[in-house]
C-alpha positions in Angstrom: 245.9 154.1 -164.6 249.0 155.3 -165.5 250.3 153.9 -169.0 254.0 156.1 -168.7 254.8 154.8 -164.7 255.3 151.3 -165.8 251.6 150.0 -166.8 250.4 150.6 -163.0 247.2 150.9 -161.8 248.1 154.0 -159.2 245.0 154.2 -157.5 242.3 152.2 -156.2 239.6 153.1 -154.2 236.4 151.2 -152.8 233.1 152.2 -150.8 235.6 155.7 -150.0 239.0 152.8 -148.5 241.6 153.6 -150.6 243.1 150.6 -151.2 246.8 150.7 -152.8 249.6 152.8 -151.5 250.0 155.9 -153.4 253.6 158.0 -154.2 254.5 160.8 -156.1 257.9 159.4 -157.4 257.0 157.4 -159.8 260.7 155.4 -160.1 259.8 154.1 -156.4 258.8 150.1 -155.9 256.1 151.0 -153.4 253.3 152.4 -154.9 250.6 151.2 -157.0 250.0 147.8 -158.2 252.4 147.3 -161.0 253.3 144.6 -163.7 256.4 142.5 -163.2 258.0 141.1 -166.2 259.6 139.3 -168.1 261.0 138.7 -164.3 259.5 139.3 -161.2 261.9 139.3 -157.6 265.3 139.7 -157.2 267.8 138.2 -160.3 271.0 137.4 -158.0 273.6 140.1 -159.1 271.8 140.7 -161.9 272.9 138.0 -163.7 271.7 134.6 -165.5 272.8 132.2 -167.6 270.5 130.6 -170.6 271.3 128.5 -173.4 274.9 128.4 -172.4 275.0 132.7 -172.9 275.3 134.9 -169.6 272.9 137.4 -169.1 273.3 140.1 -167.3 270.8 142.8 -166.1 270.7 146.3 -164.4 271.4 146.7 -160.7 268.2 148.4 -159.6 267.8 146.9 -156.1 271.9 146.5 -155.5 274.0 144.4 -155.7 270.7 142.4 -157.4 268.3 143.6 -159.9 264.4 143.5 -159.6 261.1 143.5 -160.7 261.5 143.2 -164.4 261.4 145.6 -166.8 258.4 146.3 -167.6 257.4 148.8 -164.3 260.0 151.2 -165.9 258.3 151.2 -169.0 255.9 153.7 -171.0 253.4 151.2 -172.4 250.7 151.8 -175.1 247.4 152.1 -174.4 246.1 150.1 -177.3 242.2 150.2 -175.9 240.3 152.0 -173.3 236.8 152.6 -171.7 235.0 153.1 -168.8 235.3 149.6 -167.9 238.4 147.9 -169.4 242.3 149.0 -170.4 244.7 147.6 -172.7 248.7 148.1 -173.0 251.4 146.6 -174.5 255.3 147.5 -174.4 258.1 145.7 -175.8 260.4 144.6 -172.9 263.9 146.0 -172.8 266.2 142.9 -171.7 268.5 141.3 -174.1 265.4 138.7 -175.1 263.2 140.9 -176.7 259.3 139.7 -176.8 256.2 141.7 -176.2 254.2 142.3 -172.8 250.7 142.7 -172.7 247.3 143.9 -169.6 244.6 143.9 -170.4 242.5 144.8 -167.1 238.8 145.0 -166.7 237.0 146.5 -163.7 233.6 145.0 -162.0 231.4 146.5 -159.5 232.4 143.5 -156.9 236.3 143.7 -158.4 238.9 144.0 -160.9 240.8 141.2 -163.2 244.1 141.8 -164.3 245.2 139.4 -167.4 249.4 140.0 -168.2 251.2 137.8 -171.1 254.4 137.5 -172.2 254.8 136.8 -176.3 258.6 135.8 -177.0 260.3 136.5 -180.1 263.2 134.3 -179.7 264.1 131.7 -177.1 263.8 133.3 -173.9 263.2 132.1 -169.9 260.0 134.0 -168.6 258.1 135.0 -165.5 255.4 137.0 -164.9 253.6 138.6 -161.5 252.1 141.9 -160.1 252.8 144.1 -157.6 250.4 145.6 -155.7 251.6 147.4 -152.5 248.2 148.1 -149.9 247.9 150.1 -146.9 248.2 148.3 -144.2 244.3 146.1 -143.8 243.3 146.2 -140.2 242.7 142.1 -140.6 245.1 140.2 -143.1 244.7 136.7 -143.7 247.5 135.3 -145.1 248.2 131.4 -144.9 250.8 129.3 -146.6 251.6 125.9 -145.9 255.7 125.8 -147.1 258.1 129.1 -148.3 261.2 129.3 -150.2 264.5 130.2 -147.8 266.6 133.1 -148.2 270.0 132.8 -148.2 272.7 135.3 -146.8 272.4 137.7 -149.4 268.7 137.6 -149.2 267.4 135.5 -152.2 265.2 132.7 -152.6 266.4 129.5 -152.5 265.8 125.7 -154.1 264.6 124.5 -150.7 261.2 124.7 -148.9 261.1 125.9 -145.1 258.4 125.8 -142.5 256.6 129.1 -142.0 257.9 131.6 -139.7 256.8 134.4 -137.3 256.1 138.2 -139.4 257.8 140.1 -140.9 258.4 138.7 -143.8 259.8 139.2 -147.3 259.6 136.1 -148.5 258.4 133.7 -151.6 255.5 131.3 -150.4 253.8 127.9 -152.0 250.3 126.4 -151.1 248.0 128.7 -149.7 246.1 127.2 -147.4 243.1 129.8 -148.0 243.0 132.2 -151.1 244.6 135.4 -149.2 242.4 138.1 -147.9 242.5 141.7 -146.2 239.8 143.4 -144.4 240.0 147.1 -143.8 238.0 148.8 -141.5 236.0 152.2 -142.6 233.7 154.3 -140.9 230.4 153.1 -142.8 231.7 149.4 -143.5 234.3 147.2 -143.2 235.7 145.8 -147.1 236.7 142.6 -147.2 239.3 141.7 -150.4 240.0 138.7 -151.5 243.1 138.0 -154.3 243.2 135.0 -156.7 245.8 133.9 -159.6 246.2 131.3 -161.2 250.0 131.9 -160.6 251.1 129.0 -158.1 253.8 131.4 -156.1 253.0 134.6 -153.8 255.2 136.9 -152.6 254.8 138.6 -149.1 256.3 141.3 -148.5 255.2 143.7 -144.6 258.7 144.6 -143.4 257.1 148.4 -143.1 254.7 149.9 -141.0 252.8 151.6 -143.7 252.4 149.1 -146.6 251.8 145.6 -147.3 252.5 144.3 -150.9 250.9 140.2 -152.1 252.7 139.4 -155.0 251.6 136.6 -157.2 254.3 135.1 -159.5 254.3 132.8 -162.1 257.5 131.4 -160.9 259.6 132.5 -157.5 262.1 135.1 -157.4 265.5 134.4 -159.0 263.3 131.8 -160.8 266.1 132.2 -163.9 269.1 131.1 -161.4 266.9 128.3 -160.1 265.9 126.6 -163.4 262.3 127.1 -162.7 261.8 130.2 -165.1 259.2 129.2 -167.8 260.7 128.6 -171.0 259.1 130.4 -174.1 260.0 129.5 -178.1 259.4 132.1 -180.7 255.4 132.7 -180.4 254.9 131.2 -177.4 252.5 133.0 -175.1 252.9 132.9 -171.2 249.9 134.4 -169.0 248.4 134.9 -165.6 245.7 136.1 -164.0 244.8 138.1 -161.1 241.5 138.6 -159.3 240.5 140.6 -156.6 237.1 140.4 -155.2 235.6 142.9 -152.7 232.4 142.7 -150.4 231.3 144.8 -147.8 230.2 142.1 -144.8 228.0 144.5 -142.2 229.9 146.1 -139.6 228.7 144.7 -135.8 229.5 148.6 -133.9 
């Protein structure tokens, strides 16, 4: 865990398969499994409008900005053991609020809890990052997806499913998704769940493959389907993953 590089979980590592991508810069997107908020995607040109005020954000992924803030953060570790983490930052956007994990590990997996408290009137979305190695078996099955425009951003308008590669925002899983990755002694089988009703997919590269769950889709604040928090209000998601070691048939 590493509270300073953005709140991320840097390493994860299973029956000897390590499982998440690992890189020594910690200011790259590809690493890790990382917290994304109060935003998660691409923000067209960095900007938004919100109560009749435009927004407008860093340009970290140009011309667009990305990800939120909250993987560029230092957060506080506000409780720790052997089993269990808890951090909080305040998020550095015009909106102010709070973000909090809280992440508990299992022998069979790990659950990964992130909330958003607003301070004032704010849009809000939440999501994780995690960027794997490559599994030897991905299963990955979505019944519609959001389409990308020219400049690469999501769209209001659902699209059939196309051939990989992908970087793209899907709807309706049509299994929860799963990877399978092949080790000498066994092969692990990991399955993700969220309550979040939105995944990202994103295996453009050779070498890393990143399942995003999202509260909302990318550019969610542009699209009108951000959620909308009051002063107080709370919004939070969870995110399971569940691992099992089938026996190997070599």
């Amino acid at each position: 865990m590493l509270p300073h590089a953005g709140g991320r979980i840097s390493r994860l590592a299973v029956a000897g398969i390590e499982l998440l991508r690992s890189d020594p810069t910690p200011t790259t997107l590809l690493w890790g499994c990382y917290p994304m908020v109060p935003w998660a995607g691409r923000v067209r040109h960095g900007r938004f409008e919100f109560d009749g005020t435009e927004f407008r954000l860093p340009l970290d992924a140009p011309p667009h900005a990305i990800h939120g803030t909250g993987h560029l953060a230092a957060w506080e570790v506000t409780d720790a053991g052997r089993d269990h983490c808890e951090l909080r930052c305040t998020l550095d956007w015009p909106l102010g609020g709070t973000a909090h994990q809280h992440i508990v590990l299992r022998p069979d997996g790990v659950t990964l809890l992130l909330s958003v408290l607003a301070t004032e009137r704010m849009p809000a979305v939440v999501g994780w990052h995690p960027c794997f190695h490559p599994p030897q078996a991905p299963e990955l099955r979505f019944g519609r997806m959001y389409r990308r425009d020219d400049e690469g951003i999501a769209v209001a308008e659902f699209v059939d499913v196309p051939a990989h590669p992908w970087d793209d925002c899907f709807v309706e899983p049509l299994a929860a998704p799963s990877l399978t990755f092949d080790h000498p002694e066994c092969r692990l089988a990991v399955t993700l769940t969220s309550d979040c009703d939105h995944w990202v997919v994103f295996d453009e590269l050779p070498d890393a493959l990143c399942v995003e769950p999202q509260s909302a889709p990318p550019d969610a604040c542009n699209l009108g389907s951000a959620h909308v928090l009051g002063p107080g209000d709370l919004l939070q998601r969870r995110f399971d993953l569940h691992w099992s070691a089938p026996p190997t048939h070599r």
